[in-house]
N, C-alpha and C positions, 0 to 999 in steps of 0.2 A: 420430955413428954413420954406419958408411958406409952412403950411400942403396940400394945395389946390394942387400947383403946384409940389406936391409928387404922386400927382395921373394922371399928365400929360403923364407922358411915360406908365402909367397900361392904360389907354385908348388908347394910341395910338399904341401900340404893341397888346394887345386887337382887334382893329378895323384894324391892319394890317392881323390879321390872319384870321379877317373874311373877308375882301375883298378877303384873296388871296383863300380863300377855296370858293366863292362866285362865282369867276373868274376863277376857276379851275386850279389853278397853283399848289395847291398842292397835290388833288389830293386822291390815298390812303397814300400818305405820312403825313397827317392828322392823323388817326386814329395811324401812326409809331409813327409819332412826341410825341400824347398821351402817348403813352407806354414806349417811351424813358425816361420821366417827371418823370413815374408812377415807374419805375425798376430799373432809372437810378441816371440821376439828382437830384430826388428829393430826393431819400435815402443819396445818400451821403452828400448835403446840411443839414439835419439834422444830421447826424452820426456825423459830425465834430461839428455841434453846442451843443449837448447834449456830444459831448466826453470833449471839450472845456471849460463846464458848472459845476461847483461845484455842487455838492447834494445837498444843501442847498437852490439851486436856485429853484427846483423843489417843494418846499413847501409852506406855506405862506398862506398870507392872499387872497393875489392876485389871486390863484387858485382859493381858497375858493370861491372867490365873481364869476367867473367865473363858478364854479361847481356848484354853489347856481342858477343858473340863467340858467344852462343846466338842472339842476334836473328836474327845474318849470315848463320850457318850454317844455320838451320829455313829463312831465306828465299831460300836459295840451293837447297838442298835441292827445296824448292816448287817454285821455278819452274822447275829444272832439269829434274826430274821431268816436265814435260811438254814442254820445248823441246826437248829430249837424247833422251826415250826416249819419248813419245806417249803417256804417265801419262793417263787421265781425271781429273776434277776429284776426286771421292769420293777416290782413291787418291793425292793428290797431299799429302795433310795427312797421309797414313801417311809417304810418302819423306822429307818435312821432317824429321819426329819421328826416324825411323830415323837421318839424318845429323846433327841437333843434339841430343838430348836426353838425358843421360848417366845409365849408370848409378850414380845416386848414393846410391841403397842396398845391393843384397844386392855388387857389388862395391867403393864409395864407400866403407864404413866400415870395413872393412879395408887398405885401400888409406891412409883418412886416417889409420888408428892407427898403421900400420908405419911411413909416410914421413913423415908431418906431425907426428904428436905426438897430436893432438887430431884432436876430430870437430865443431870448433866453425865454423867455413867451410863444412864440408860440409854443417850442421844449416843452414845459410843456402842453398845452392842447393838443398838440396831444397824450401823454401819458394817459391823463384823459379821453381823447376817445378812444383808441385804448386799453386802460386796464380795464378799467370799461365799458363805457356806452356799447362800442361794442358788448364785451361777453351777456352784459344784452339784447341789442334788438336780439342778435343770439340766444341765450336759448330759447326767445320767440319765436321766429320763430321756428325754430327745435319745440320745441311743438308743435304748430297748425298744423304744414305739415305733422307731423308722424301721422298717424290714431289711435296709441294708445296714445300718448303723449310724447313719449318719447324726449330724448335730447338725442342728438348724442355727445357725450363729447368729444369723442376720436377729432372729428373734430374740434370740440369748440377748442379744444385744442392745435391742431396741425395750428391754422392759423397764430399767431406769424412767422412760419416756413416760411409758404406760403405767407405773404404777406410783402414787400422788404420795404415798410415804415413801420411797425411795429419792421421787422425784426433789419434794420438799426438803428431806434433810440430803440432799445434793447440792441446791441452793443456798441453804443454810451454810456450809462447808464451805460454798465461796465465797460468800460474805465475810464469812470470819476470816478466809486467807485473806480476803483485799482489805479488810479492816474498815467495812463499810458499815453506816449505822442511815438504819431506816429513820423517814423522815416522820415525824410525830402522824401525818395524814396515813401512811401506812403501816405504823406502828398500832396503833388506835384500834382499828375495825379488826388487826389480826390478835391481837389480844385481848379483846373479848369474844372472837372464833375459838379459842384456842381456850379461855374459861371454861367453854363449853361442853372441850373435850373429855375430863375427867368424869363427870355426871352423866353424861350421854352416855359413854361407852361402860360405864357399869349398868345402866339401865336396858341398855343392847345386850350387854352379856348376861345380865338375868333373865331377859326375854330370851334369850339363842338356848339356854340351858332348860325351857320347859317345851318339850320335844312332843307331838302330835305323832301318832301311831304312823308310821313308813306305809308310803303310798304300793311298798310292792315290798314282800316279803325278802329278808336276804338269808342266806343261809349261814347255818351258828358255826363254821367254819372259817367264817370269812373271817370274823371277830369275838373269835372264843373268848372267856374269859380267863385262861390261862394268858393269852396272848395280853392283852388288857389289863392284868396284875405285873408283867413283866414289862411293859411299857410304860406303868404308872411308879412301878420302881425305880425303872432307869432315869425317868424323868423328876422326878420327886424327892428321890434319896442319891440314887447313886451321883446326880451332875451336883445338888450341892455340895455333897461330903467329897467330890473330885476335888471341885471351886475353892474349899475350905483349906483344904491340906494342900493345893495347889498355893493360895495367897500366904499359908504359915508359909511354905519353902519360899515364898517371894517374899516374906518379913514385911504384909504390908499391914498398916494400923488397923485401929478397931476400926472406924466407920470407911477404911478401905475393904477392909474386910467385911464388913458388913452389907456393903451395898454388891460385893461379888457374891455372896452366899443367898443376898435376898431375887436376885436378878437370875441366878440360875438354877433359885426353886420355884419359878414362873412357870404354868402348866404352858401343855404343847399349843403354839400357835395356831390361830385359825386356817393361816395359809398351807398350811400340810393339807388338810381338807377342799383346800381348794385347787391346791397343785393334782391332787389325786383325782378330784373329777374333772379336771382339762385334760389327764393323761389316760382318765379310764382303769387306774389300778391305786388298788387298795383304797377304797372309797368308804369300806364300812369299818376296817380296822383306823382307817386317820376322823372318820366324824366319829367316832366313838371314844378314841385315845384324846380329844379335844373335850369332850363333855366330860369323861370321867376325871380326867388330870385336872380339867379345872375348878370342876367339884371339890375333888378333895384338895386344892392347891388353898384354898380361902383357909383350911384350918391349919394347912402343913409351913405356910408363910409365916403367920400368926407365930407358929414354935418358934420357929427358925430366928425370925426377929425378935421373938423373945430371949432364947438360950442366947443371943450374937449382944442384945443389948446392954 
């Protein structure tokens, strides 16, 4: 299949959901639609792929060059964030996240069904986000917000719990170790939840990307566009060409290679955005680093999967 015309219907489902949120047809059923993706569809889309998925799948090299190339980039991001632009400490675990941390759900599983085939790579980095890098930028943060420094672990701990895509591909994971196969009664209704997913969550993300005037001015400091070009790089170029040359030195095949390079030219996560307004820093440089990266991500995927195919 040619790779180009895999990205046909993500643009056009995409650009339906921002007309119709532009035209107001949708409405508050926008921000539903979001939640449905986020609680619904999109857990069970992965729970069946990670329940589906041998353990074995979840290792390798292929992570590796992916891991190698989230490491660089959160820790470039970090320290950038304060050399480059005089970031405080608290703020400085948002700019990491915002330039390494991929959206590997509501844009991820569309992105892996059109171009990859599968969503079996993807049910792997979201694991390596949601179990590592997460905890890491959340300890951070808990630090700089407590006045003494503390880390609230109890919490750190309990968001597996609380949040339905970590939750679901956890379950999934012990499915697959116990070698458990759901019964056609539960199989059934989660996959066609989990259909759902893919259409929903491009129609949410073209709705999230046509933005209504800010209810309260913020200042062009917060989210210069210097800061903004340097984030859409880090995220955009430098984490796949890391990914790339990362998977040559691990000698791994074309469509290993391809599904690492297509996964970590994924723009920044919505969760950056949302960690920063639970912790009150860096709110306008992560909702901004979220709409622009994923703006330009629909064309810069496009290349990428093209030159890779």
């Amino acid at each position: 299949m040619n790779l180009v015309s895999a990205f046909v219907p993500i643009w056009i489902l995409t650009a339906v959901g921002y007309a119709a949120c532009r035209w107001g047809l949708l409405g508050e059923a926008a921000s539903v639609l979001g939640r449905f993706v986020f609680h619904l569809a999109m857990p069970a889309a992965l729970f069946l792929a990670l329940a589906r998925m041998p353990l074995s799948g979840f290792a390798g090299r292929s992570l590796l060059a992916f891991g190698v190339s989230t490491l660089a980039v959160v820790g470039l991001g970090w320290a950038g964030a304060s050399r480059l632009f005089g970031r405080e400490p608290g703020e400085r675990p948002i700019w990491g996240m915002a330039a390494g941390y991929v959206n590997s759900a509501n844009l991820g599983i569309p992105i892996a069904t059109q171009v990859l085939g599968d969503v079996s790579f993807l049910a792997a980095v979201v694991l390596l986000q949601v179990l590592v890098v997460t905890p890491v930028i959340l300890v951070a943060l808990d630090r700089h917000s407590d006045p003494a420094g503390r880390v609230r672990v109890r919490r750190i701990a309990s968001l597996p719990v609380r949040n339905p895509v970590i939750l679901a591909s956890l379950l999934g994971v012990a499915c697959s170790a116990a070698g458990l196969r759901l019964p056609s009664a539960a199989a059934a209704p989660l996959t066609l939840l989990a259909g759902a997913a893919v259409p929903a969550a491009l129609v949410a993300l073209g709705a999230s990307l046509h933005r209504t005037a800010p209810s309260r001015p913020e200042p062009a400091q917060l989210a210069g566009p210097a800061e903004l070009a340097a984030i859409s790089a880090l995220k955009l170029v430098a984490q796949p060409v890391i990914a790339y040359a990362a998977g040559l030195a691990l000698d791994l095949s074309a469509p290993q290679l391809l599904a690492v390079v297509v996964c970590a030219s994924l723009p920044t996560a919505q969760n950056t955005f949302v960690f920063a307004q639970e912790y009150g820093v860096g709110e306008a440089v992560a909702n901004r680093a979220v709409v622009v990266t994923t703006t330009l991500s629909l064309a810069t995927l496009a290349a990428t999967a093209t030159l890779l195919g």
